[in-house]
Structure formats: structure tokens, C-alpha cells
C-alpha positions in Angstrom: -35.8 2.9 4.5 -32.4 0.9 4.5 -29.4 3.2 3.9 -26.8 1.5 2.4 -22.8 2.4 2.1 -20.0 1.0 1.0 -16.5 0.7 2.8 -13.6 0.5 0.5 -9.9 0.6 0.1 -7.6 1.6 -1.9 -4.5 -0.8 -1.6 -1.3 -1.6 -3.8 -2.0 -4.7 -5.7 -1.4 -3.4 -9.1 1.7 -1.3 -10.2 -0.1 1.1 -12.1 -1.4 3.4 -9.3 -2.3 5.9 -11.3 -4.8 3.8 -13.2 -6.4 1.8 -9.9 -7.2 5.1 -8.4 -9.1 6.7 -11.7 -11.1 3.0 -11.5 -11.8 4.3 -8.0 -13.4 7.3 -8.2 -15.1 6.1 -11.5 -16.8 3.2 -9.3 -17.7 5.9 -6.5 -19.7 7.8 -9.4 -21.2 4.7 -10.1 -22.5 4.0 -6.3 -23.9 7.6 -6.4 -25.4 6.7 -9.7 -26.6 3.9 -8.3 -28.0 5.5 -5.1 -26.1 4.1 -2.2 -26.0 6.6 0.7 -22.6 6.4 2.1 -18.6 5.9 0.5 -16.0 5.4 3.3 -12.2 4.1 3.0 -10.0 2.6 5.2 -7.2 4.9 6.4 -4.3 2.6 6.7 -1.0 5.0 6.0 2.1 3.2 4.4 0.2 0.0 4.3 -0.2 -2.5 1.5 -4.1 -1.6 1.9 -3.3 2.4 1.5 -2.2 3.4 -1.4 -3.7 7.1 -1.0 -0.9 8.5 1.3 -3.7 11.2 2.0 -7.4 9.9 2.5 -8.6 13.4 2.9 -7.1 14.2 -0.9 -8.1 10.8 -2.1 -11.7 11.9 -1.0 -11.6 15.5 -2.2 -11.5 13.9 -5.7 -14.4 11.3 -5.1 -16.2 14.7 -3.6 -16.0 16.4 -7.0 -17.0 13.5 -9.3 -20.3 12.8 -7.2 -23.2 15.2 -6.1 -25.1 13.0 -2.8 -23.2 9.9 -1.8 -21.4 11.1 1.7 -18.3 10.5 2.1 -15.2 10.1 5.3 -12.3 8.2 6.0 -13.1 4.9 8.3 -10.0 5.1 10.8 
């Protein structure tokens, strides 16, 4: 059986943060929909790829919208 996971990013290429981050976790409840097996993202602090100044918070939230995808910051 082929496991597959996604590795993601959340980065600052749009000025509304607040909206790119609720796209986020809608598109991690779609890959547990979906049946993927794994949700990582990039830990990059005060970079233009890391908007989430907090991986572990950014996660928390993804953690609440899904019920199996497993989740962890890639460092």
C-alpha cells in the first residue's frame, strides 16, 4: 500500500495573511478528505516561505479541522 503525504508551506506571497492561511487548512481538510496519509510544513522562521511564525500553532489548527491525516513540522 503506497502512503502518500504532502509537504507544504506557508509563505508570504499574498498580503492578505489572514485569508492564505484559512485557504490552508481548508486544503489540509481536503487531503484528509481525500485520503492522503501525511501533512508536513516547512519550518522556515522569518522567511519569505514562513508566514506561520509558530508551525506548532499553525498545525494545532490543521489538527482540529481534520480527524486521520498526521501531521509535523519538516525542519
Amino acid at each position: 500500500m503506497i502512503k502518500i503525504g504532502v509537504f507544504d508551506h506557508v509563505d508570504r506571497s499574498r498580503a492578505d495573511a489572514t485569508r492564505q492561511l484559512e485557504e490552508r487548512l481548508v486544503l489540509a481538510e481536503q487531503y484528509d478528505a481525500a485520503g492522503f496519509h501525511a501533512y508536513h510544513v516547512a519550518e522556515h522562521h522569518s522567511t519569505p516561505v514562513g508566514l506561520s511564525s509558530s508551525p506548532l500553532v499553525y498545525l494545532s489548527a490543521v489538527a482540529q479541522r481534520t480527524k486521520n491525516l498526521r501531521i509535523g513540522p519538516l525542519v
